[in-house]
C-alpha positions in Angstrom: 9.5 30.6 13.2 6.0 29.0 12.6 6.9 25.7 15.1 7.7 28.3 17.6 5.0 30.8 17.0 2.6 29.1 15.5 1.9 25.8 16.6 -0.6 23.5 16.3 -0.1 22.8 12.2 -0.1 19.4 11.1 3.2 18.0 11.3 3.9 18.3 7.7 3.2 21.4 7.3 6.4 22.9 8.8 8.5 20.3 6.9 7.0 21.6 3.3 8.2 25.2 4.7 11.2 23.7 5.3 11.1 22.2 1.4 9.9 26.0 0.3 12.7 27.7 1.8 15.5 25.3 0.4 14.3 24.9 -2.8 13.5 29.1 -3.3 9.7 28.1 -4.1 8.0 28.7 -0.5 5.2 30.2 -2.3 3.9 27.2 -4.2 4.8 25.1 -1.2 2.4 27.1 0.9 -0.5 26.3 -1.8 0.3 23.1 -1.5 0.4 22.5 2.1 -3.3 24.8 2.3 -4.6 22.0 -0.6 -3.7 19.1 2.0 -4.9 21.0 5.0 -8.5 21.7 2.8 -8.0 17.4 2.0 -7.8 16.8 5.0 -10.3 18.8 6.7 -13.1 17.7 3.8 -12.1 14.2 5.7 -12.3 15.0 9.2 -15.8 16.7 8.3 -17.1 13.4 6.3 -16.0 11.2 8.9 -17.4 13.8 11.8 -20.9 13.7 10.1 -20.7 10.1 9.6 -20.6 9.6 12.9 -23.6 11.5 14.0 -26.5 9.1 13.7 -24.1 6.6 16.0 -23.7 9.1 18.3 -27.4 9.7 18.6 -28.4 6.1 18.9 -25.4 6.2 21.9 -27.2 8.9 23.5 -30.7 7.6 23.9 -29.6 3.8 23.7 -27.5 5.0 27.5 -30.3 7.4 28.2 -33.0 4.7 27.9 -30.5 2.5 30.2 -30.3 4.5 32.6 -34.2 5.0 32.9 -34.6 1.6 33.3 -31.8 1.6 36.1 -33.4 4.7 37.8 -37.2 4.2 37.5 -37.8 0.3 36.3 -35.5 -1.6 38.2 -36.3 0.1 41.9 -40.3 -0.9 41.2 -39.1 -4.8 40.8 -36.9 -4.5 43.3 -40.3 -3.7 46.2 -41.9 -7.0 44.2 -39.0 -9.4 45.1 -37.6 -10.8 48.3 -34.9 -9.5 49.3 -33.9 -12.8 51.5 -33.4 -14.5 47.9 -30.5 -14.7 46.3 -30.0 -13.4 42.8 -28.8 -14.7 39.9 -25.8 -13.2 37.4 -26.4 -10.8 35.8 -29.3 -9.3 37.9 -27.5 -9.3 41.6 -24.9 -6.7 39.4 -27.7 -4.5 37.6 -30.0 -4.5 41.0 -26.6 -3.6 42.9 -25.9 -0.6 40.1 -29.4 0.0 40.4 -29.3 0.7 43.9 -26.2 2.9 43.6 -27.5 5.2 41.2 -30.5 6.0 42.8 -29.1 6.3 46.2 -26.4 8.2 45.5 -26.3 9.6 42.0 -23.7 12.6 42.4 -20.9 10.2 43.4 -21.9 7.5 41.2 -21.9 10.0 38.0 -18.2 11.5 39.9 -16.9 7.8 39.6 -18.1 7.9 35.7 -16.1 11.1 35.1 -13.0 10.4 37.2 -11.6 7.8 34.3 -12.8 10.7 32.0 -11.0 13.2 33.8 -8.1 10.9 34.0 -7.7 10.0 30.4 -8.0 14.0 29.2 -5.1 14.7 31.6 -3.0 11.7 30.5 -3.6 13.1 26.3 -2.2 16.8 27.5 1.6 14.8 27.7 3.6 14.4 24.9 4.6 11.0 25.8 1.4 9.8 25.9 0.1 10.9 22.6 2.9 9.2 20.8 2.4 6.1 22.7 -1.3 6.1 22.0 -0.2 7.0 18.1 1.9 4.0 18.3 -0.5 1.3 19.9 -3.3 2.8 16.9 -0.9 2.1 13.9 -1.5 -1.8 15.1 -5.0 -2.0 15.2 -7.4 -3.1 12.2 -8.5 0.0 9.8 -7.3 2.9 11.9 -3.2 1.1 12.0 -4.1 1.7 8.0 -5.8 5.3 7.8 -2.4 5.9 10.2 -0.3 4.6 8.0 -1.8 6.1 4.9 -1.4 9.4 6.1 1.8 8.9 7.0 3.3 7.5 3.3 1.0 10.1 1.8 3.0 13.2 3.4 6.3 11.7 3.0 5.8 10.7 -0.5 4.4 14.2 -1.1 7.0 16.1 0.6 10.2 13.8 -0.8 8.1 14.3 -4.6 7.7 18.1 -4.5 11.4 18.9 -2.9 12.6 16.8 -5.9 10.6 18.6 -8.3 12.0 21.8 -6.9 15.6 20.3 -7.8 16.8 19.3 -4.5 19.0 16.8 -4.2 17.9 13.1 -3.5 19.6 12.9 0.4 18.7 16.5 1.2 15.4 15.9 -0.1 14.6 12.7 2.0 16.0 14.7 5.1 13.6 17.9 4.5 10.7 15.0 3.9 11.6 13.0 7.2 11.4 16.0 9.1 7.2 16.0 7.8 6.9 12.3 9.5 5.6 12.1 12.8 7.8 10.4 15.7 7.3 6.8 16.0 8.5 3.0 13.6 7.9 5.0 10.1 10.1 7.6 11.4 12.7 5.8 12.8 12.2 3.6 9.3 13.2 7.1 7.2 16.3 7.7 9.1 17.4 3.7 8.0 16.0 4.6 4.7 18.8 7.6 4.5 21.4 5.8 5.7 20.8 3.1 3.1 21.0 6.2 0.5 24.6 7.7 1.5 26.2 4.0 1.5 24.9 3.6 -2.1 21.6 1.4 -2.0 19.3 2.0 -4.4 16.1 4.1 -3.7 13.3 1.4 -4.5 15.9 -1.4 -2.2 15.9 0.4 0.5 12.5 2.0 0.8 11.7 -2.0 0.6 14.0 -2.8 3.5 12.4 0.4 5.8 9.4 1.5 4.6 5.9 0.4 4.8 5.5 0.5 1.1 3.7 -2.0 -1.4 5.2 -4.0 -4.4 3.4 -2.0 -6.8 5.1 1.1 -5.3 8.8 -0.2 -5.6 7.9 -1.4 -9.3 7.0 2.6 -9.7 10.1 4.0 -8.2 12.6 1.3 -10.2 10.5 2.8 -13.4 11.0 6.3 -11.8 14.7 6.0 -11.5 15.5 4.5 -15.0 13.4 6.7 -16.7 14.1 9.9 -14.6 10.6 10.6 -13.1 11.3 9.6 -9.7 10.0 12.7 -8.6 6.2 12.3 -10.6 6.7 8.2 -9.5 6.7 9.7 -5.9 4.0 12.3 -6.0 2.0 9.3 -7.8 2.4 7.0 -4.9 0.9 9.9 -2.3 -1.9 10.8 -4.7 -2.8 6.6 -4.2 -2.2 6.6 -0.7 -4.7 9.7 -0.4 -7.3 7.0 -2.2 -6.7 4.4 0.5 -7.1 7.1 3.5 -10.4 7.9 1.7 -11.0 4.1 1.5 -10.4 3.1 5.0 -12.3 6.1 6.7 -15.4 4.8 4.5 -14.8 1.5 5.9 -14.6 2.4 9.4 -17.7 4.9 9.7 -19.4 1.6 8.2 -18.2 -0.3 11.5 -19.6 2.2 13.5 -22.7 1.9 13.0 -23.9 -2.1 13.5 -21.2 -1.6 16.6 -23.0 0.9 17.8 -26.7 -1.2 17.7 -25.1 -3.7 18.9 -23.7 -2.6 22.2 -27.4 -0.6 22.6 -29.2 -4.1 22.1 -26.4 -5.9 24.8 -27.1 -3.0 27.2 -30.8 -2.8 27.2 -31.1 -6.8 27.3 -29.0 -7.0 30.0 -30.8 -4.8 32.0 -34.3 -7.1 30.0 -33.0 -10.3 30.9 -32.0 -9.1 34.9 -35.3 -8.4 35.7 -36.8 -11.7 33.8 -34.3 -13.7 35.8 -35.3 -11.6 39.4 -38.5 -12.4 38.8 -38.3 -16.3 37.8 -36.3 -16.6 41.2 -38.7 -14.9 43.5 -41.4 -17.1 41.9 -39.5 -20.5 42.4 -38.5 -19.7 46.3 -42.4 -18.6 46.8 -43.7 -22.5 45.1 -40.9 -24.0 47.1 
């Protein structure tokens, strides 16, 4: 009822429902789910106000830009011959230079058409998974990604076994939290692995994205009957690491985002230096 009147949840969220109703205890499966929602929100909003000062210096770094594009570059350009040939990378600045100032409406409607294009291409389906997919393979965010994915299956597959579920109904109601995509399609492997027999901590080794220090906890969990605390464990960790890895990428935000100001603005610096050493050297010749 929620997925179909109520969307827009985290994916997990309708799996844990799933988990409350089964195991009789969709009350303390609610709380639960509102305590990762209220985790995960206190991260969205750290890593949104991280990313603030960035997005400032983006702002007036392009801003100053396109001053120099608009108002600096025009006034060289009346100071240079025009029967001289320029030099990389000021024949493309003085070329950009000259579009935005003599026709700035379609210039700025060529800026937002890939815009336009890309918010389109996010409202499929298809689209979002594939973009999900490419991100779980890049450095930091293929991580946070991946964090957040053992974190609600680990949670979900924990609490349902708390609840007294069985293990194979319980990895079924926790698969169900995992977005589409290789750790999905991993789960499925990992339940068929459980109905022939293998053992838990084997064949979350074989199809699962999860450290040697994790399998050491679930063997432990097994012999000694806390498989379900062992689990529960692991996605407390794995909430750690998320925390770890945002903190690591708002800290590459920032010198990334200096740094592609300083390239832009000497670009623009070293175009007009190099306009200028040309026109001199044709005028001495």
């Amino acid at each position: 009822a929620l997925e179909t009147h109520a969307p827009g949840y985290p994916f997990y969220v309708y799996a844990m429902c799933r988990v409350g109703e089964a195991t009789g205890k969709l009350p303390e499966v609610l709380a639960e789910a509102a305590e990762q929602m209220a985790f995960e929100d206190k991260l969205r909003r750290d890593f949104t106000g991280s990313l603030v000062y960035p997005a400032v210096l983006m702002t007036v770094g392009i801003s100053v830009v396109f001053f120099l594009l608009i108002k600096v570059l025009p006034s060289f350009k009346t100071m240079i011959d025009g029967s001289v040939p320029l030099p990389f990378p000021s024949n493309i600045m003085f070329a950009l230079s000259d579009a935005l100032t003599g026709n700035p409406i379609f210039f700025l409607a060529v800026l937002a058409a890939p815009v336009a294009a890309i918010a389109a291409a996010l409202a499929s389906r298809q689209v979002r998974e594939s973009i999900y997919a490419s991100a779980r393979g890049m450095f930091i965010i293929g991580t946070i990604l991946k964090a957040r994915e053992i974190t609600s299956w680990t949670r979900l597959l924990g609490f349902a076994l708390s609840a007294g579920v069985n293990l194979l109904e319980a990895a079924a109601l926790a698969r169900q939290g995992a977005p589409g995509g290789p750790f999905r399609q991993g789960l499925e492997q990992f339940e068929r692995d459980l109905k022939s027999g293998v053992d838990v901590a084997d064949s979350a080794a074989r199809h699962t994205p999860l450290g040697a220090m994790d399998l050491s906890l679930l063997r432990a969990g097994q012999k000694s009957g806390g498989l379900p605390r062992m689990f529960l464990y692991i996605a407390e960790t794995y909430d750690g690491v998320l925390r770890t890895r945002l903190k690591q990428l708002t800290a590459l935000i920032e010198p990334m985002t200096i740094g592609l100001i300083a390239i832009m603005v000497a670009l623009v610096a070293v175009s007009i230096a190099l306009a200028m050493v040309t026109t001199y050297k044709s005028i001495d010749q």
